[in-house]
VOVO-506691 format. One record per residue: residue in three letters; y, x, z of N, C-alpha, C in turn. Coordinates in Angstrom, 2 decimals. Each point is the difference from the previous one (the first is absolute). Layout:
% residues N
r code ala; nv Y; nu X; nw Z; cav Y; cau X; caw Z; cv Y; cu X; cw Z $
...
This chain:
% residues 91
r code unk; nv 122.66; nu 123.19; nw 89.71; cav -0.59; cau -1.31; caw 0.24; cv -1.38; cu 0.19; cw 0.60 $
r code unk; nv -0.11; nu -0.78; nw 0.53; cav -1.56; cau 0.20; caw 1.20; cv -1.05; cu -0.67; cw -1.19 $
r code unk; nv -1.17; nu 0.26; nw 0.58; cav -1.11; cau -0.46; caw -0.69; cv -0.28; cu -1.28; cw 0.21 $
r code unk; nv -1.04; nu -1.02; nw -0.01; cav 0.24; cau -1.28; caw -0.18; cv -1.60; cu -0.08; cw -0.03 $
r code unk; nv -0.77; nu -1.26; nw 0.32; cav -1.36; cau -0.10; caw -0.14; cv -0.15; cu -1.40; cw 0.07 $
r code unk; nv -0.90; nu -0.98; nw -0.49; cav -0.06; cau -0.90; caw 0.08; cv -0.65; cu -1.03; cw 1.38 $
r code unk; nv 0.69; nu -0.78; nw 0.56; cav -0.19; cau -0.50; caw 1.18; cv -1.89; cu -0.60; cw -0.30 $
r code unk; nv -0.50; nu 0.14; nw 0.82; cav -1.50; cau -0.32; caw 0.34; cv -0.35; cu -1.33; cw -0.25 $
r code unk; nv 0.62; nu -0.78; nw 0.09; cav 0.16; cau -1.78; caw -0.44; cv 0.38; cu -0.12; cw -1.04 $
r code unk; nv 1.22; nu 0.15; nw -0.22; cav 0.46; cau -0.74; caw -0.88; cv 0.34; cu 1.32; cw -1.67 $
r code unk; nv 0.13; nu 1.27; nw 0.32; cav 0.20; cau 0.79; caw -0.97; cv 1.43; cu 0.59; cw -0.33 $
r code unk; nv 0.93; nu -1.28; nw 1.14; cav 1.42; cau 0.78; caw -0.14; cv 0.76; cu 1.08; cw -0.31 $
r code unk; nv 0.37; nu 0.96; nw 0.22; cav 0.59; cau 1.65; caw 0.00; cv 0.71; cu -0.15; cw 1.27 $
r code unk; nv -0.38; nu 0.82; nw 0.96; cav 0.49; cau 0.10; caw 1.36; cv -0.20; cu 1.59; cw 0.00 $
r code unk; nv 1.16; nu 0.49; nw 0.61; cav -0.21; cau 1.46; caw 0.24; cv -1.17; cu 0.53; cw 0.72 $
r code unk; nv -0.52; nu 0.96; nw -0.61; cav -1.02; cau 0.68; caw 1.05; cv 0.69; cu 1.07; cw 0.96 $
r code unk; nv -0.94; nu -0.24; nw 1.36; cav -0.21; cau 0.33; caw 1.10; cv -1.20; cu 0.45; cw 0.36 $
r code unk; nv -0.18; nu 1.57; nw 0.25; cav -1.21; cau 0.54; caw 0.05; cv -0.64; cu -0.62; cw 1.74 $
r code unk; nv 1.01; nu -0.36; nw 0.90; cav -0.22; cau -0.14; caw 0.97; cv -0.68; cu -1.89; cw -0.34 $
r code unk; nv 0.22; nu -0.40; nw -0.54; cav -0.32; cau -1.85; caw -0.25; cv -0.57; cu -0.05; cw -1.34 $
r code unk; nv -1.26; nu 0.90; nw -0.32; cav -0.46; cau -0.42; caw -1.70; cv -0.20; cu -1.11; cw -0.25 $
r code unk; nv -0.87; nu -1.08; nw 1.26; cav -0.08; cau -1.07; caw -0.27; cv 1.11; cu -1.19; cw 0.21 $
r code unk; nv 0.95; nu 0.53; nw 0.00; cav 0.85; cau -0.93; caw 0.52; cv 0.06; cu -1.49; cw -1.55 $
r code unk; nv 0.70; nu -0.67; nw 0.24; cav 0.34; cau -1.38; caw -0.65; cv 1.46; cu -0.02; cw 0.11 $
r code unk; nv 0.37; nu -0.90; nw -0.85; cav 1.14; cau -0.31; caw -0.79; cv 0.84; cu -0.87; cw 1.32 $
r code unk; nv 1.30; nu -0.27; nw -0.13; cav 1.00; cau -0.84; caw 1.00; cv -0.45; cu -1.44; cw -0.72 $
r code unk; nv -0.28; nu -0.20; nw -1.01; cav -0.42; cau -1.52; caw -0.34; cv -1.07; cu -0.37; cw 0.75 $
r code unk; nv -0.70; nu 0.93; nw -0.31; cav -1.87; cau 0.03; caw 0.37; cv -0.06; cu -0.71; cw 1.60 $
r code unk; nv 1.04; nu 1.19; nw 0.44; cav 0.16; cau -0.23; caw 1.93; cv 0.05; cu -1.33; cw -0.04 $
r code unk; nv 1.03; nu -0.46; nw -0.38; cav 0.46; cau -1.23; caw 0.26; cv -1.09; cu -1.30; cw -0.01 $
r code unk; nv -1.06; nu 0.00; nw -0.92; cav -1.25; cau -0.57; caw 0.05; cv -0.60; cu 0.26; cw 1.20 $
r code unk; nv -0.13; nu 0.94; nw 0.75; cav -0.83; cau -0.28; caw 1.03; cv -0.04; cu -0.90; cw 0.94 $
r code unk; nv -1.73; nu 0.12; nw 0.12; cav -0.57; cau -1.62; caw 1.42; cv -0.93; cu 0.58; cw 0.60 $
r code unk; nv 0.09; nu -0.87; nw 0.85; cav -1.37; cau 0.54; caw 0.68; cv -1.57; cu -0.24; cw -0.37 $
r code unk; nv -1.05; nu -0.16; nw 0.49; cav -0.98; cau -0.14; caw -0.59; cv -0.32; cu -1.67; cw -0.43 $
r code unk; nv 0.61; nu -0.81; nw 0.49; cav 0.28; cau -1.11; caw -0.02; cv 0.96; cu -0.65; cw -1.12 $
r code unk; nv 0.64; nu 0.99; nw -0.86; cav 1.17; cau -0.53; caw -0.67; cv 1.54; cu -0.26; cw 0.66 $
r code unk; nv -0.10; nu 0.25; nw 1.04; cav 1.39; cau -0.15; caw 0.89; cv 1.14; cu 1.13; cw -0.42 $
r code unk; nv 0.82; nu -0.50; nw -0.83; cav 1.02; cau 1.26; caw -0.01; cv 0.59; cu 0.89; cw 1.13 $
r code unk; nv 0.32; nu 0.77; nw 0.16; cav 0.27; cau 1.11; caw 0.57; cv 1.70; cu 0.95; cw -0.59 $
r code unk; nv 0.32; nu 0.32; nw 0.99; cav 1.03; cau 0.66; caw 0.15; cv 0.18; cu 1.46; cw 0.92 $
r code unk; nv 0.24; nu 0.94; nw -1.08; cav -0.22; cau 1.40; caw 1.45; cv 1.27; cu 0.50; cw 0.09 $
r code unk; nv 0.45; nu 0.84; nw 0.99; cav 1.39; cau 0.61; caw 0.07; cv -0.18; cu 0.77; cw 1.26 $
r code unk; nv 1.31; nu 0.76; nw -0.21; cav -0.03; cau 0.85; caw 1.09; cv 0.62; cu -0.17; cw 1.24 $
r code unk; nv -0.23; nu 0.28; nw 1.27; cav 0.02; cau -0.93; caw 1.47; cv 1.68; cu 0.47; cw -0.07 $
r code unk; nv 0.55; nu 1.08; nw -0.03; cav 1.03; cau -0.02; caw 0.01; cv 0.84; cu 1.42; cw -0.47 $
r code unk; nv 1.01; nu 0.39; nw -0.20; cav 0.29; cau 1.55; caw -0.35; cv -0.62; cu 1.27; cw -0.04 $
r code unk; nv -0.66; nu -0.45; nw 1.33; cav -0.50; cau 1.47; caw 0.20; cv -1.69; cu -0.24; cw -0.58 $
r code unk; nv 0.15; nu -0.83; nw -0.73; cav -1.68; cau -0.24; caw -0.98; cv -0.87; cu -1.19; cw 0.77 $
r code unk; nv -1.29; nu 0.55; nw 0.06; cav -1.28; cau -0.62; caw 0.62; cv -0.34; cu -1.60; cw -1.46 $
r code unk; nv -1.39; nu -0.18; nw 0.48; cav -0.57; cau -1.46; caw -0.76; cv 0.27; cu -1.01; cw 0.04 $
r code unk; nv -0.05; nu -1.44; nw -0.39; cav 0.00; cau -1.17; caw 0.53; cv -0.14; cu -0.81; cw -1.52 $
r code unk; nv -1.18; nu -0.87; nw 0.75; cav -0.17; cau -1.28; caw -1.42; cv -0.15; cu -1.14; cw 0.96 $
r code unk; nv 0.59; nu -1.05; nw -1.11; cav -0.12; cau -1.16; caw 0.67; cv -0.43; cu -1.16; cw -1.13 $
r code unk; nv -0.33; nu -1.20; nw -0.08; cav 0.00; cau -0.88; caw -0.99; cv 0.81; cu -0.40; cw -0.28 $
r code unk; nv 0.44; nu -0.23; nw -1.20; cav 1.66; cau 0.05; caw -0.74; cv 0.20; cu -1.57; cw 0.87 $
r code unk; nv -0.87; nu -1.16; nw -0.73; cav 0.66; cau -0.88; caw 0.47; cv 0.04; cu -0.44; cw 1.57 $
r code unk; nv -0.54; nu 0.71; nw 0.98; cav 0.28; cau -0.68; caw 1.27; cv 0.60; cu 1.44; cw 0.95 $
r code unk; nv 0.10; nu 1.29; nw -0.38; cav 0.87; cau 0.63; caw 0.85; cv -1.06; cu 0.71; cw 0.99 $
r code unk; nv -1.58; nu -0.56; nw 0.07; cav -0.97; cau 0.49; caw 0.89; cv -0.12; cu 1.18; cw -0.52 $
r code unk; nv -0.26; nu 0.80; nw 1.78; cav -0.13; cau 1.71; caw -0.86; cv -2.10; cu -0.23; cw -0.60 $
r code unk; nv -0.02; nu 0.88; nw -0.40; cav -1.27; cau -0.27; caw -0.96; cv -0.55; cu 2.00; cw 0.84 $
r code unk; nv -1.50; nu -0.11; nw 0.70; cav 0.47; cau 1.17; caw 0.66; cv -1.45; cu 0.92; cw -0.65 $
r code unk; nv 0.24; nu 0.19; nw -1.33; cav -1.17; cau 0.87; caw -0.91; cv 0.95; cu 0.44; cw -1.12 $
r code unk; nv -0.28; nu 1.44; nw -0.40; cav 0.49; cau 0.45; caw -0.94; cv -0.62; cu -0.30; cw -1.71 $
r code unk; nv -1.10; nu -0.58; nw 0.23; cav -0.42; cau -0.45; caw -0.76; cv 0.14; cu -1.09; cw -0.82 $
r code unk; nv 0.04; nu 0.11; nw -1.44; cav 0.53; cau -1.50; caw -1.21; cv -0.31; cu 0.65; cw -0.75 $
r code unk; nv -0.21; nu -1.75; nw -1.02; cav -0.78; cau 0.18; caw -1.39; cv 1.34; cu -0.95; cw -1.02 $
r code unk; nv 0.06; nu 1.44; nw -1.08; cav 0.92; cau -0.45; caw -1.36; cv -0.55; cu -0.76; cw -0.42 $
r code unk; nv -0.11; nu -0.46; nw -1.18; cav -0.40; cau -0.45; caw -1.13; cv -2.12; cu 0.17; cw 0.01 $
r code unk; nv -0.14; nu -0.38; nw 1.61; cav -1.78; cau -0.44; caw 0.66; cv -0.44; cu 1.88; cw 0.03 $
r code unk; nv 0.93; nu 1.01; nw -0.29; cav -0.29; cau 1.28; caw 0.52; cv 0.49; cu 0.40; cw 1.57 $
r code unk; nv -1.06; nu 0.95; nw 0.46; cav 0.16; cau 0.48; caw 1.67; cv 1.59; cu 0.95; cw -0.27 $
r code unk; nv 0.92; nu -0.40; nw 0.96; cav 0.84; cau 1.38; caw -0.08; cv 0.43; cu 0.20; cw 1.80 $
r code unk; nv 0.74; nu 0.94; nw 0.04; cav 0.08; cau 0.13; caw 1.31; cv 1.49; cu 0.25; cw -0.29 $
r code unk; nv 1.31; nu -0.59; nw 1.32; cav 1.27; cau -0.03; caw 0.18; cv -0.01; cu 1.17; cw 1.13 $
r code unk; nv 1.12; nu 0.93; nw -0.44; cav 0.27; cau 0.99; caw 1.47; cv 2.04; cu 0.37; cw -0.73 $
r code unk; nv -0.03; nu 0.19; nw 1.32; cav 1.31; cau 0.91; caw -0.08; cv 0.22; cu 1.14; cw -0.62 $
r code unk; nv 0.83; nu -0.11; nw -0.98; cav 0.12; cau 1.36; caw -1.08; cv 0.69; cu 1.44; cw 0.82 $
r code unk; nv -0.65; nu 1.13; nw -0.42; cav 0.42; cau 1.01; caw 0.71; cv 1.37; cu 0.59; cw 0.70 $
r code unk; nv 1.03; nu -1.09; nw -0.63; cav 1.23; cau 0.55; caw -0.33; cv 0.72; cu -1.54; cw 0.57 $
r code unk; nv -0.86; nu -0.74; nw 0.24; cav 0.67; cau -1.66; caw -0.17; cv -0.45; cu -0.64; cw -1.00 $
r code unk; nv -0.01; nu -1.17; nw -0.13; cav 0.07; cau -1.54; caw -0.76; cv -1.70; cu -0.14; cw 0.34 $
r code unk; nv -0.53; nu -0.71; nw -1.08; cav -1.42; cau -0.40; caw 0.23; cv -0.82; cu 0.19; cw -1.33 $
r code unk; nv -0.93; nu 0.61; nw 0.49; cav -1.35; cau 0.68; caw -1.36; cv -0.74; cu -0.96; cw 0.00 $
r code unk; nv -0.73; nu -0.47; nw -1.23; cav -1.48; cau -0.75; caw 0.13; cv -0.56; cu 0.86; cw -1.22 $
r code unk; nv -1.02; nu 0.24; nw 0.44; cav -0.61; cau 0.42; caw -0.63; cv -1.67; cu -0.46; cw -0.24 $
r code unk; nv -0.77; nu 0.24; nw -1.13; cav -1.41; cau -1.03; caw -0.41; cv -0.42; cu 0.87; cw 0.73 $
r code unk; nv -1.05; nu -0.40; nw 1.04; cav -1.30; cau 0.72; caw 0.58; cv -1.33; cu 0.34; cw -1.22 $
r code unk; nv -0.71; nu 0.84; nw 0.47; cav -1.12; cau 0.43; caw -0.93; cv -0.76; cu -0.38; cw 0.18 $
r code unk; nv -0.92; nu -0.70; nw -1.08; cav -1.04; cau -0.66; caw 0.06; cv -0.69; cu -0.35; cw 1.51 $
């Protein structure tokens, strides 16, 4: 069984990843907005990987990797392997 650490927000148990220490929880993601409160949606452009966020409710691409959880900075990128990382930025 893999090790486990508590997500940065919320305290969850999400596996650790030496490559994503700061990463956040799949709930956590799902909270993200932009600096404005605008929800947000990230995913990957298509099979072969790459970024893309947009605002959940209107479909606009949203063109900063940047969003805040729960009023914390985190940054959205493409996970090494596929799907999508967020992880809390440092102070």
């Amino acid at each position: 069984m893999s090790d486990t650490v508590p997500c940065p927000l919320c305290a969850r148990r999400i596996p650790f990843n030496p490559r994503y220490p700061r990463a956040v929880c799949p709930d956590c993601i799902r909270l993200a907005c932009d600096e404005h409160g605008h929800p947000l949606e990230f995913f990957n452009e298509d099979a072969g990987g790459g970024f893309s966020a947009v605002y959940r409710h209107s479909g606009v691409r949203y063109s900063s990797h940047i969003c805040f959880i729960r009023g914390v900075r985190c940054r959205a990128d493409e996970g090494r392997f596929g799907g999508i990382v967020v992880q809390v930025l440092e102070g």
